[in-house]
Backbone as CSV, one residue per row, in Angstrom:
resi,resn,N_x,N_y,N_z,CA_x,CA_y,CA_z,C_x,C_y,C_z
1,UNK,0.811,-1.184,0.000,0.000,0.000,0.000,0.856,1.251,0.000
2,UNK,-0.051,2.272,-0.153,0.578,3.586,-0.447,1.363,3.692,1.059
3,UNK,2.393,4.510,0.938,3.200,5.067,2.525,2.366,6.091,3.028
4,UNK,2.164,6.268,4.138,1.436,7.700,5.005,2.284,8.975,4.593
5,UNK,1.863,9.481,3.749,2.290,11.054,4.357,2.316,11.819,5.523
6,UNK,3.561,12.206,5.417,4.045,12.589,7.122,3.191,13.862,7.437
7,UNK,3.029,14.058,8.618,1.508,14.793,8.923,2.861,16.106,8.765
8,UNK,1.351,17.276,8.119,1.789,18.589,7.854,2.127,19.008,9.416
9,UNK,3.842,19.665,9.358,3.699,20.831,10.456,3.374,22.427,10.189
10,UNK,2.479,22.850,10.999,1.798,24.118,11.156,2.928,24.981,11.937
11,UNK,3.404,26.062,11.562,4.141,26.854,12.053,3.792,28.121,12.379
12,UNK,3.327,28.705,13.717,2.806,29.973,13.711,3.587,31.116,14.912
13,UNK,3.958,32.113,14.487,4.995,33.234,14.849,3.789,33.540,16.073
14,UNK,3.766,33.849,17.089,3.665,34.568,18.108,4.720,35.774,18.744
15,UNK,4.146,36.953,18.349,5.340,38.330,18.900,4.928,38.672,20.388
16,UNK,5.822,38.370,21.263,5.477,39.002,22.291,6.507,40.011,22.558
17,UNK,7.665,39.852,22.799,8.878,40.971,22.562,8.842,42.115,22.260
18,UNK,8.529,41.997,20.852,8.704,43.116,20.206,7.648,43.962,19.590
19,UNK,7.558,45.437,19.751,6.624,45.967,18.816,6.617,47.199,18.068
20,UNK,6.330,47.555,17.328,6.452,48.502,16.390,6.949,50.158,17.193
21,UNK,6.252,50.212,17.831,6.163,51.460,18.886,7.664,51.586,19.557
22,UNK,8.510,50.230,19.548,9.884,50.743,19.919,10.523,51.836,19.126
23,UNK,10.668,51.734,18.035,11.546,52.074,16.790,10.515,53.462,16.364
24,UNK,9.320,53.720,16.730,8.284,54.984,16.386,7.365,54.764,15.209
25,UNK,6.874,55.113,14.846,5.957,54.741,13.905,4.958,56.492,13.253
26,UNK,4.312,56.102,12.828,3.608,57.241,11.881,2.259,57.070,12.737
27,UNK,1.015,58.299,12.139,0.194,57.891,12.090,-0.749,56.543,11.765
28,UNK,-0.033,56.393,10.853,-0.729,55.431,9.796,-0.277,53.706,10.108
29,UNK,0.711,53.707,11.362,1.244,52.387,11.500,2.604,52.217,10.792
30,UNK,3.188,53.105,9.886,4.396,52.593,9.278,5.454,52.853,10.106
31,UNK,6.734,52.420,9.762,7.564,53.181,10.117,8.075,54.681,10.388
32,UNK,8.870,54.822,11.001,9.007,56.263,11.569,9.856,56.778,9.917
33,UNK,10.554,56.054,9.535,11.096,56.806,8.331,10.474,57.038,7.077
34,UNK,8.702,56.787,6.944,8.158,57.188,6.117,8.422,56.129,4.485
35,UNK,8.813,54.932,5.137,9.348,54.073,3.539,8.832,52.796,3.501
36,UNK,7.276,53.066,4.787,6.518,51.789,5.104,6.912,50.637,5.356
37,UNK,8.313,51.035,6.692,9.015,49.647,7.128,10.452,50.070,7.588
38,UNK,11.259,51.011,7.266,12.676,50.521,6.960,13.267,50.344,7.922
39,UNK,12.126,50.619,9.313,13.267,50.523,10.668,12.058,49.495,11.337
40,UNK,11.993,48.471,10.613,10.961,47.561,10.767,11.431,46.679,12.340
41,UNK,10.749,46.994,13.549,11.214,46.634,14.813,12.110,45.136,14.366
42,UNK,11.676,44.389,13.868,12.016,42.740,13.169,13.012,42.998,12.410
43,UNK,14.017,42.007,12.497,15.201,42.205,11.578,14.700,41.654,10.033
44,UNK,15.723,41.713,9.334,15.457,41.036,8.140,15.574,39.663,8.079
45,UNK,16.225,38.485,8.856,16.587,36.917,9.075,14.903,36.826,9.599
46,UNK,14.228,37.522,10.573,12.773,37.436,11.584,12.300,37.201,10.711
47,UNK,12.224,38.496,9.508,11.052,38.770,8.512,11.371,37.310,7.276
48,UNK,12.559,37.027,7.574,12.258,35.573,6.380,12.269,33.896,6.937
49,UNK,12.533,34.139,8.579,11.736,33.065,8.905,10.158,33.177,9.104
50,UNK,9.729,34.082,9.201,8.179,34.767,9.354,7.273,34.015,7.954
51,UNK,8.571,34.469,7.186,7.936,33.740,5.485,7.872,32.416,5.568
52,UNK,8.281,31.751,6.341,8.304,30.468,6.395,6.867,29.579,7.376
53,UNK,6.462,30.581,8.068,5.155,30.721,8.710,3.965,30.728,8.405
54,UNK,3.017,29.821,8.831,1.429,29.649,8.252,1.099,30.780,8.612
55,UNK,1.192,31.252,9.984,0.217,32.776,10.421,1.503,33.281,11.316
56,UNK,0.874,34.903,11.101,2.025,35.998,11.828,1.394,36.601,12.864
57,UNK,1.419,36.176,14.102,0.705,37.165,14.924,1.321,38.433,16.116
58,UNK,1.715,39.500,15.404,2.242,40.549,16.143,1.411,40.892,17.425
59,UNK,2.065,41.617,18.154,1.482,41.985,19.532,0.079,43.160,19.462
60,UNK,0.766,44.007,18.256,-0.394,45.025,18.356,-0.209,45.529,16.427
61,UNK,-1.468,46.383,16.462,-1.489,46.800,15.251,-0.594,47.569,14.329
62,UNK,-0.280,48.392,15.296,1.210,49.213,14.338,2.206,47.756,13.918
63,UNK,2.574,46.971,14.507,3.181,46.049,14.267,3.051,45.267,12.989
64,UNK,1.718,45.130,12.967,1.262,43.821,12.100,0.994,44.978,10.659
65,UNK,0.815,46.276,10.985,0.940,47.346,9.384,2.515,47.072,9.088
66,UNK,3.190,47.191,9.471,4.326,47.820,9.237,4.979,46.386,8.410
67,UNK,4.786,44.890,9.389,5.165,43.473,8.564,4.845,43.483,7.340
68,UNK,3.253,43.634,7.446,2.457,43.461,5.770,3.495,44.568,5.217
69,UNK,3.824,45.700,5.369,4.368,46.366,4.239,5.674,45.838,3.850
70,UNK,6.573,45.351,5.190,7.701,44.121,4.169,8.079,43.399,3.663
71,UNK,7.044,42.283,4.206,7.134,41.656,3.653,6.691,40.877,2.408
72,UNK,6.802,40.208,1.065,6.676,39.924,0.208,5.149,40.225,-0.126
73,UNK,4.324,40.261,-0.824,3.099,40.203,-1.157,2.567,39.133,-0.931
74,UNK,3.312,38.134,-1.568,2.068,36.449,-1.093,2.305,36.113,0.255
75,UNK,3.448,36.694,1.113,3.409,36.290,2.584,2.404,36.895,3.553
76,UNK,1.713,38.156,3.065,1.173,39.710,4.011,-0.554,39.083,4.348
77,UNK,-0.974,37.750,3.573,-2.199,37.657,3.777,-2.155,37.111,5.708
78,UNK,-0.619,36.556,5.819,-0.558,35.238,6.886,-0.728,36.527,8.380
79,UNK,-0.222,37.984,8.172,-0.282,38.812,9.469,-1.514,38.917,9.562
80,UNK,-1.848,38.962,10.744,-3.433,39.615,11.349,-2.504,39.563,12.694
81,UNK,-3.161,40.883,13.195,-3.595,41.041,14.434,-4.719,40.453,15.375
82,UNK,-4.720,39.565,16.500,-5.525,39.223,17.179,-5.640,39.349,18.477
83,UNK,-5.173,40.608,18.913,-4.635,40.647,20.496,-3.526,40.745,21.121
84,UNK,-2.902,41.290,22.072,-1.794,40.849,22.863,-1.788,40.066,23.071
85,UNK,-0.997,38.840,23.103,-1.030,37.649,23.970,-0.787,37.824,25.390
86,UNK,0.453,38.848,25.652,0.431,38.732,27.446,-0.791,39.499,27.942
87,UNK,-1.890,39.415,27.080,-3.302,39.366,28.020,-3.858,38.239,27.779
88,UNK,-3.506,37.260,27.774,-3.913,35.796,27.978,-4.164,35.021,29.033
89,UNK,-2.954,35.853,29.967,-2.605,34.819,30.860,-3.517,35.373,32.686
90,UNK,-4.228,36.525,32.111,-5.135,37.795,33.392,-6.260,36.739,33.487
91,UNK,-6.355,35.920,33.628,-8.051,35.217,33.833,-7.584,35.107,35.223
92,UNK,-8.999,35.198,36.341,-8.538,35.313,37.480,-8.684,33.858,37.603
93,UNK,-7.390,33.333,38.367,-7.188,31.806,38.088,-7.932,30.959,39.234
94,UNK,-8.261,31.820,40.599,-9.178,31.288,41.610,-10.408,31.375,41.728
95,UNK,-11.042,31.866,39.976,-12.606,31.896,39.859,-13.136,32.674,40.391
96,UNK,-13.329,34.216,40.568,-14.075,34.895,40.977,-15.616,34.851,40.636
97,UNK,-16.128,35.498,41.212,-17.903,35.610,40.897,-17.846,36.723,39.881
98,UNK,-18.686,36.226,38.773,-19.102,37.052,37.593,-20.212,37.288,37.488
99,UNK,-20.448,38.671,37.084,-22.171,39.306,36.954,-21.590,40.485,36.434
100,UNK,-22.656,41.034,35.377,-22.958,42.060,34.787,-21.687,42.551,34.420
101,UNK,-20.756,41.517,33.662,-19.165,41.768,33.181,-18.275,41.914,33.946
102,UNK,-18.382,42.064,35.625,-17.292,42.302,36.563,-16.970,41.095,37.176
103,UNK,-15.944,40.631,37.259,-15.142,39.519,37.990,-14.737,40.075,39.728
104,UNK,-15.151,39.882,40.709,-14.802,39.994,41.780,-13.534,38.911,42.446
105,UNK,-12.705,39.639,42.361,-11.227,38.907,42.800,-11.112,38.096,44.054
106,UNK,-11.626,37.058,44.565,-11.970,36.381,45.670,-10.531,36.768,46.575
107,UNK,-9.094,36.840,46.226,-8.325,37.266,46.861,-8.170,38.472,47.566
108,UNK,-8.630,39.424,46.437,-8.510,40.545,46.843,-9.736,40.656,48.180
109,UNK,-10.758,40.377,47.769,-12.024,40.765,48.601,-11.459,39.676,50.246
110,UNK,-10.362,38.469,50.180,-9.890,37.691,51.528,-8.921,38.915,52.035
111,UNK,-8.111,39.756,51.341,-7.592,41.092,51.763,-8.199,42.411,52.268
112,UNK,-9.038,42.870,51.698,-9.906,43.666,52.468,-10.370,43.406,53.646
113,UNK,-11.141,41.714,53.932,-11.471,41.176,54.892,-10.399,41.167,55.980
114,UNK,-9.017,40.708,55.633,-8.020,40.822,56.161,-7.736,42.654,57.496
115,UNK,-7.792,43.668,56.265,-7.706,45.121,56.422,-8.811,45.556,57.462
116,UNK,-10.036,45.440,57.358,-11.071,45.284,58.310,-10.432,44.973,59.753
117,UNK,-10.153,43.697,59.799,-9.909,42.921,60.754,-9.120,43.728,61.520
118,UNK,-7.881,44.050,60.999,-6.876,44.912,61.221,-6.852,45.953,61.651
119,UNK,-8.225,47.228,61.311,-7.977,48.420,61.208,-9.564,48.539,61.806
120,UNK,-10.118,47.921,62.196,-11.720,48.074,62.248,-12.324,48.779,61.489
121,UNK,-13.191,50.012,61.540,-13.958,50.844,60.951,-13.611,51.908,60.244
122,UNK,-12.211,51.790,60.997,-11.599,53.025,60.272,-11.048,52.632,58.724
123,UNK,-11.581,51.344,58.571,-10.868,50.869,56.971,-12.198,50.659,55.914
124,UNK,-13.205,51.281,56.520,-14.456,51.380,55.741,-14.573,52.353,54.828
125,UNK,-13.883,53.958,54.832,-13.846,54.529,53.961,-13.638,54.382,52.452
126,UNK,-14.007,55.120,51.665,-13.261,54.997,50.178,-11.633,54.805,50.195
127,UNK,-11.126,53.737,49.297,-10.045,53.383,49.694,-9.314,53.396,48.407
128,UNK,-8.348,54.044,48.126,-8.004,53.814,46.787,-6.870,52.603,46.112
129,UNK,-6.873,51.933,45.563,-6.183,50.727,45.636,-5.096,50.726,44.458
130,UNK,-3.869,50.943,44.749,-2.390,51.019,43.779,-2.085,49.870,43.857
131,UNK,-1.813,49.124,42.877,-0.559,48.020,42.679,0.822,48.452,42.714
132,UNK,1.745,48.028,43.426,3.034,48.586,43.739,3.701,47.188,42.348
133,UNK,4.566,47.438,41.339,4.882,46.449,40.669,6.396,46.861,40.553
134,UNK,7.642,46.149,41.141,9.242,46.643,41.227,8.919,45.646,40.160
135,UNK,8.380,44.588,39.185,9.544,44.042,38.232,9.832,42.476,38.674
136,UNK,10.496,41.517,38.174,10.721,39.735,38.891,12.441,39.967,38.656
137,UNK,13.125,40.291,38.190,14.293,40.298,37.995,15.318,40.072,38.949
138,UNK,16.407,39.287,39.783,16.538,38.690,41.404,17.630,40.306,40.970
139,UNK,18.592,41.010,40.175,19.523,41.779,40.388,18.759,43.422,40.738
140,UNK,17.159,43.271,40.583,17.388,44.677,40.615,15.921,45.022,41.255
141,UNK,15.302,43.621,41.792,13.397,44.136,42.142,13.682,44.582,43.432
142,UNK,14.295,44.188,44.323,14.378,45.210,46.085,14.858,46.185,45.569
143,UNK,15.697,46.826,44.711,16.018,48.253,44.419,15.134,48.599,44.207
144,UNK,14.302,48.499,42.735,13.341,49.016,42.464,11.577,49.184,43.582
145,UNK,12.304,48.142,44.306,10.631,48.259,45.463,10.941,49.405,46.130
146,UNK,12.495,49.691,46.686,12.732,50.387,47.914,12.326,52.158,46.972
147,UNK,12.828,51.832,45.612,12.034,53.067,44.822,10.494,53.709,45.188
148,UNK,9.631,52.444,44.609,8.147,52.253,44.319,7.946,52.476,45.510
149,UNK,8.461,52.313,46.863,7.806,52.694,48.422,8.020,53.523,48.611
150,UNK,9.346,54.887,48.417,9.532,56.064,48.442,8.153,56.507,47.327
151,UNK,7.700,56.079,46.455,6.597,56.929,45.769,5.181,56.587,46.515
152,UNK,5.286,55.675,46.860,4.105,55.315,48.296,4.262,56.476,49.010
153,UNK,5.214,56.354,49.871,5.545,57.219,51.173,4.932,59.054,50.167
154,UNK,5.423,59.276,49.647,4.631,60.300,48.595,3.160,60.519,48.595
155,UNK,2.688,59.870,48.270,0.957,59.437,47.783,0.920,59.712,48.965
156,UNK,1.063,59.316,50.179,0.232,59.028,51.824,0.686,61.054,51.923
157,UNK,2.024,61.319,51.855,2.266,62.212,52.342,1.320,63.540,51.308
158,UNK,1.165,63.469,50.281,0.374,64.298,49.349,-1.033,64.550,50.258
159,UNK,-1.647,63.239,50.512,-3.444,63.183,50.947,-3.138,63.796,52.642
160,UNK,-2.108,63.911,53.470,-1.960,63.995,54.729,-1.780,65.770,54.318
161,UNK,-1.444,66.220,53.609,-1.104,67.802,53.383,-2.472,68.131,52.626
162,UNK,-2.868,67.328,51.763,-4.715,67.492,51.549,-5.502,67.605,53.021
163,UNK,-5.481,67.078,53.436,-6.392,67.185,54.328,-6.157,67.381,55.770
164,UNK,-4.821,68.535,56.092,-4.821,68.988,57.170,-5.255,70.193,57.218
165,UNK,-5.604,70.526,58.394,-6.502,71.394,58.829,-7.552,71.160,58.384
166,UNK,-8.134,69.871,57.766,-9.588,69.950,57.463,-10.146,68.739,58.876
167,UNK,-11.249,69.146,58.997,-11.901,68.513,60.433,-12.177,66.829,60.017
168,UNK,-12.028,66.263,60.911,-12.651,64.459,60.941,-11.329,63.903,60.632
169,UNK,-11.066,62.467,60.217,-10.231,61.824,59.348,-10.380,62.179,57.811
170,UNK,-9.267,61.691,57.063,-9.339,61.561,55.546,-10.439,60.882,55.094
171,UNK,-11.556,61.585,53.877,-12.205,60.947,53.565,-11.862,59.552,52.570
172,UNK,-10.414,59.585,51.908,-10.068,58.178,51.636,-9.063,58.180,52.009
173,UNK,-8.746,56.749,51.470,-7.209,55.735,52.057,-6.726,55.214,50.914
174,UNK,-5.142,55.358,51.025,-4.368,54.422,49.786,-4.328,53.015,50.334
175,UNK,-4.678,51.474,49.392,-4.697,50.778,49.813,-3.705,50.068,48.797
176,UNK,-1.919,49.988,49.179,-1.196,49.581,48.847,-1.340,47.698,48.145
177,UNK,-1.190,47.050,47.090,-1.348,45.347,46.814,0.205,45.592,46.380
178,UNK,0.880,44.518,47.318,2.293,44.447,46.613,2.383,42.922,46.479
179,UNK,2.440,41.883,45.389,2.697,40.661,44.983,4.025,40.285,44.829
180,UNK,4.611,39.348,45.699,5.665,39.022,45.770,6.219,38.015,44.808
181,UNK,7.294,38.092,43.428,7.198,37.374,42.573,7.355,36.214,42.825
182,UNK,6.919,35.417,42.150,7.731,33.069,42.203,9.150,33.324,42.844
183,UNK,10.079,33.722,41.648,11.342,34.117,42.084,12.299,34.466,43.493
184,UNK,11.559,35.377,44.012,11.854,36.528,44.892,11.449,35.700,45.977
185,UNK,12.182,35.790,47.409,12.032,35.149,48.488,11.061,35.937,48.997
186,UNK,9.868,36.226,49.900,9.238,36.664,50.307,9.920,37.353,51.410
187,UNK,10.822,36.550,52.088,11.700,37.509,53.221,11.761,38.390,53.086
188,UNK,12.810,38.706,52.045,13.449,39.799,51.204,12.712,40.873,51.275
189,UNK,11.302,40.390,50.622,10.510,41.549,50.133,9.715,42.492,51.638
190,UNK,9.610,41.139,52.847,9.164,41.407,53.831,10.608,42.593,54.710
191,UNK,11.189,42.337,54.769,12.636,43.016,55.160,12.907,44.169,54.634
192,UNK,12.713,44.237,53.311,12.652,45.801,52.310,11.494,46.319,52.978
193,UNK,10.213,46.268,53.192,9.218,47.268,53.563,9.493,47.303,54.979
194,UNK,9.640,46.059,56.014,9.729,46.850,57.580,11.052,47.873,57.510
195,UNK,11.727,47.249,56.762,12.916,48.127,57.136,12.444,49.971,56.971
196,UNK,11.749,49.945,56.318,10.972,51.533,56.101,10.928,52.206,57.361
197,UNK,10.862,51.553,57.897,10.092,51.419,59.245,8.534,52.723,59.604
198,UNK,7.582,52.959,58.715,6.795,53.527,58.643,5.642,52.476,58.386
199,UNK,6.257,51.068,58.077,4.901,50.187,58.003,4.753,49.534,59.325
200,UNK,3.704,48.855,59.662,3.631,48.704,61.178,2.554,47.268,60.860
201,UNK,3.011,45.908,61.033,2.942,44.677,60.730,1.456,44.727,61.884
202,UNK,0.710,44.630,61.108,-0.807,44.454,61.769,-1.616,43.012,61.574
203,UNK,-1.421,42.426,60.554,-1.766,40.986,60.050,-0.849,40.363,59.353
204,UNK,-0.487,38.655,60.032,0.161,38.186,58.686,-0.617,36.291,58.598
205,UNK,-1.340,36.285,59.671,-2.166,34.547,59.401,-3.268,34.538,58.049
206,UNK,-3.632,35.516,57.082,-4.398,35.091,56.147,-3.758,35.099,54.749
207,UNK,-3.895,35.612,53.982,-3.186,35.291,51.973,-2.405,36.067,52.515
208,UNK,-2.219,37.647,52.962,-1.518,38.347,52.828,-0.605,39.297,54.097
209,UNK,0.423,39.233,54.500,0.691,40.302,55.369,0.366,41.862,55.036
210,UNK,-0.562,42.125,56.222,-1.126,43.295,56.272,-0.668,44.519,56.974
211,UNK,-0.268,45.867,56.440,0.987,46.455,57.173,0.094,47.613,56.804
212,UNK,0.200,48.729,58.109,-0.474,50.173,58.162,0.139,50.842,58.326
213,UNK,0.136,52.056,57.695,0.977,53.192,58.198,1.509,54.057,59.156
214,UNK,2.199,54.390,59.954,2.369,54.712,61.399,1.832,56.689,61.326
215,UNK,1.815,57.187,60.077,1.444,58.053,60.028,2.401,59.477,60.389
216,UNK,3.905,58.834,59.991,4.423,60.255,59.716,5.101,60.047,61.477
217,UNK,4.965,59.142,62.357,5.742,58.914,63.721,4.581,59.881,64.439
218,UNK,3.439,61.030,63.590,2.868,61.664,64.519,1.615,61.426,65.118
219,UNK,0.985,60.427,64.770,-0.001,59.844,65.248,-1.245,60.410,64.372
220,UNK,-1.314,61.138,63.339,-2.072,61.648,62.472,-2.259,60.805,61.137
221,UNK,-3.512,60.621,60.822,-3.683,59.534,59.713,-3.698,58.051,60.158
222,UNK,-3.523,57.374,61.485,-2.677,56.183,61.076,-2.754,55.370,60.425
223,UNK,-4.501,55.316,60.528,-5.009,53.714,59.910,-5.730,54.433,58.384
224,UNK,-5.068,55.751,57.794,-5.067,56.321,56.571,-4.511,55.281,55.098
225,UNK,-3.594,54.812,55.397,-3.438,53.822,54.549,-2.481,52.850,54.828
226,UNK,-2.649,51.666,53.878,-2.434,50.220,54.124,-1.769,49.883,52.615
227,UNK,-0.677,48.588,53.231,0.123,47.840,52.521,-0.738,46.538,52.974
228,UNK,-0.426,45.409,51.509,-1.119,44.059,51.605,0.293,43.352,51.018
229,UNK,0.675,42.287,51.445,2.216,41.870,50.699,1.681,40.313,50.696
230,UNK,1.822,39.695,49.793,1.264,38.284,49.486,1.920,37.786,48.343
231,UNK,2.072,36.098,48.224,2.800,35.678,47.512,1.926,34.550,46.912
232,UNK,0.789,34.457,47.353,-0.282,33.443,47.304,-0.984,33.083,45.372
233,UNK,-0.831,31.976,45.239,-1.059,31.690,43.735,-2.559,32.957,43.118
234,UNK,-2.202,33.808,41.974,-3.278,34.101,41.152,-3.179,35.885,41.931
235,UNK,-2.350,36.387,43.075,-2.258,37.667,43.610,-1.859,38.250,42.759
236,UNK,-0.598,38.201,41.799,-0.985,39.585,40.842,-1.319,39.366,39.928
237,UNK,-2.216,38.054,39.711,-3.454,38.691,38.499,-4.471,39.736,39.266
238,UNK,-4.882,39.265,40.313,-6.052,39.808,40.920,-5.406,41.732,41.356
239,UNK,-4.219,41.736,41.817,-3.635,42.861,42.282,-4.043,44.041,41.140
240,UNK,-3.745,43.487,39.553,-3.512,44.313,38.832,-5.125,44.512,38.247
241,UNK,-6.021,43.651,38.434,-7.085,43.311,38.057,-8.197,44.168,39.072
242,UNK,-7.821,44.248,40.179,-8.513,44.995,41.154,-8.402,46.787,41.819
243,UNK,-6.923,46.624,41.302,-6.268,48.211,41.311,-6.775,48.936,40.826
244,UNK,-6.942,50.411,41.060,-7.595,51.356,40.921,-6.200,52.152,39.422
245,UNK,-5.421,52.123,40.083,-3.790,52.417,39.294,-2.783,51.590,39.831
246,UNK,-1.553,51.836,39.456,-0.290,50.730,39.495,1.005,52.005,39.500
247,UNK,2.042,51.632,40.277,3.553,52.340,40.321,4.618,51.094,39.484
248,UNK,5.151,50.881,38.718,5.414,49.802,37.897,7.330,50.250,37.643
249,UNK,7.898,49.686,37.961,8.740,49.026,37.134,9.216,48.010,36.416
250,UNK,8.521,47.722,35.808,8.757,46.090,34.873,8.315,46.429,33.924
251,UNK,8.183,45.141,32.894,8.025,45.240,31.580,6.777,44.714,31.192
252,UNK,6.669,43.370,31.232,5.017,42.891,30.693,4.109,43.753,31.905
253,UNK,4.332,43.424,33.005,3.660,43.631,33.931,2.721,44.825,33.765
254,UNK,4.097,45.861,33.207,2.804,47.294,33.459,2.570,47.080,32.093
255,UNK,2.783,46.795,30.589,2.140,46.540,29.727,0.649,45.857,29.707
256,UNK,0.517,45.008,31.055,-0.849,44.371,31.140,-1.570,45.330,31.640
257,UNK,-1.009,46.173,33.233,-2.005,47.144,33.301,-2.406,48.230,32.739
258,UNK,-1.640,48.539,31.697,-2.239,49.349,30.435,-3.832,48.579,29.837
259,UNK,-3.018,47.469,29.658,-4.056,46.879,28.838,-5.413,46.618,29.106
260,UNK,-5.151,46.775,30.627,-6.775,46.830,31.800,-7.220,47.725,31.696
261,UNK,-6.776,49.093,30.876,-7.155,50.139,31.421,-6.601,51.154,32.455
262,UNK,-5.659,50.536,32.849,-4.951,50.869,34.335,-4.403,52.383,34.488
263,UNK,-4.817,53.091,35.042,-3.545,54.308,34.948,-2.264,53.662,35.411
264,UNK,-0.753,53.878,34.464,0.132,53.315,35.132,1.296,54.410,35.494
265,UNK,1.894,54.943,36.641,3.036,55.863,36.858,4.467,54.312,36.954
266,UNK,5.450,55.204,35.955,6.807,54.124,35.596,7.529,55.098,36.014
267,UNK,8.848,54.870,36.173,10.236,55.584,36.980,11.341,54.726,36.541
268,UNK,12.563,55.576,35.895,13.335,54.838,35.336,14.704,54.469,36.734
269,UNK,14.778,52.744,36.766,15.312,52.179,37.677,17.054,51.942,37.058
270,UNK,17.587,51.875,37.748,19.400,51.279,37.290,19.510,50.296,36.467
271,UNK,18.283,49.397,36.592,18.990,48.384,35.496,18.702,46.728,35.965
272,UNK,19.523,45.976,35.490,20.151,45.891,34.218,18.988,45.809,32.992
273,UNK,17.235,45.556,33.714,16.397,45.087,32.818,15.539,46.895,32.525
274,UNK,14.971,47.195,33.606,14.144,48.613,33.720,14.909,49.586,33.743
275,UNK,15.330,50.108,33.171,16.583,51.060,33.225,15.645,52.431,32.076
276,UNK,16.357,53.660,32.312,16.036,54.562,31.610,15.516,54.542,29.976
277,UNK,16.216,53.893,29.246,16.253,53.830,28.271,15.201,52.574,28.006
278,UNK,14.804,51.493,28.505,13.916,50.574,28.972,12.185,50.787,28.758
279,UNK,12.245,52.233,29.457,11.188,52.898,30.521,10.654,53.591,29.054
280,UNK,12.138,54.393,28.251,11.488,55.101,26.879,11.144,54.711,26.066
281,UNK,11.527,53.208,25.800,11.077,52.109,24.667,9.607,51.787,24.748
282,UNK,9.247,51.511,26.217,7.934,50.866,26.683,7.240,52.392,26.602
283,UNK,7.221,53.817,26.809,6.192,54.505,26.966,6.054,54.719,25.153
């Protein structure tokens, strides 16, 4: 009998790396040099294994204009755009409750519960909720946290000059989510914030150690705002998913909370990954 033909392999490009917006681009998606490509983020070896590809799927649209314009004509049908992929991976992985399009972060809402506990009534106010994000990198994320907490220590100190001399407590609270990466020892990360010594260890038996502000050493504000530090599976999906805004040094990371919608504030860190020049590529 006839031999089997060896089963077809399907070859399909996924871009997560790279995207058009490094190198600048036009209105229109092309290149920044106006020659519909020539500083095409993709080298030229990319763009002819790409040809070798059933489908091309760039990260975002400037991307996937700028391919079609280099590459060959019979290759340009295989680009489409279909999404970021590093928004693939945001499904809240411990099943929150869904209604009327909102996912309620079962973690986040065991943290609040947590904060309550902690702070009694005084943690009932409007609370505004930042994701603190230094980055996974082991050479440079406690630098960058001990950064991202000096811009904490900021935020608390901004709303404490808002609202002095005005009568009662603050009508809201910053409610710090800091997710401790796989990587990163939790010690570490626990050791970088007491060492502040402005956080004041109020809970640590549920998902998350729960840390309040001492309020400036003057007893004003105290239970004004709160740190949550947790390392617990599916916390910074939910962190970034539940945040109101994000302080970010990393790379996918604050690219996702863009992608939520997120307001994100970035600060260019030493290095070797988030570094100045890093910070200008990604905005």
């Amino acid at each position: 009998g006839e031999a089997e033909a060896p089963p077809r392999v399907v070859v399909v490009f996924v871009g997560c790396a790279k995207s058009q917006y490094y190198v600048g681009i036009d209105g229109a998606g092309a290149a920044a040099d106006g020659k519909g490509g020539g500083r095409c983020v993709y080298y030229p070896w990319e763009r002819w294994l790409m040809r070798q590809c059933s489908l091309v799927l760039p990260r975002d649209e400037a991307t996937a204009v700028c391919l079609q314009r280099r590459l060959p004509e019979r290759h340009r049908a295989k680009v489409k755009y279909l999404g970021n992929p590093m928004m693939d991976n945001l499904g809240i992985a411990r099943g929150g409750a869904k209604g009327g399009g909102t996912v309620v972060p079962t973690l986040l809402e065991s943290i609040k519960a947590e904060l309550h506990h902690c702070v009694g009534n005084e943690g009932e106010g409007e609370v505004v909720w930042v994701a603190l994000i230094p980055g996974t990198r082991q050479g440079e994320v406690l630098r960058n946290l001990q950064v991202i907490l000096a811009v904490a220590e900021a935020f608390i100190e901004k709303a404490r000059r808002e609202e002095r001399g005005s009568a009662g407590r603050p009508s809201s609270s910053y409610g710090f989510l800091l997710s401790v990466p796989p990587a990163v020892d939790q010690g570490a990360f626990e050791a970088t914030v007491e060492k502040e010594q402005r956080w004041l260890l109020g809970s640590s038996g549920g998902v998350a150690r729960v840390y309040r502000h001492d309020g400036g050493g003057s007893g004003i504000d105290t239970a004004a705002s709160f740190l949550a530090l947790g390392s617990a599976a599916g916390m910074y999906q939910e962190c970034i998913s539940g945040c109101h805004a994000a302080v970010a040094m990393a790379g996918t990371a604050t690219e996702q909370c863009v992608g939520l919608g997120k307001p994100v504030v970035t600060l260019a860190g030493a290095g070797p990954q988030f570094d100045r020049r890093f910070a200008l590529a990604q905005e």
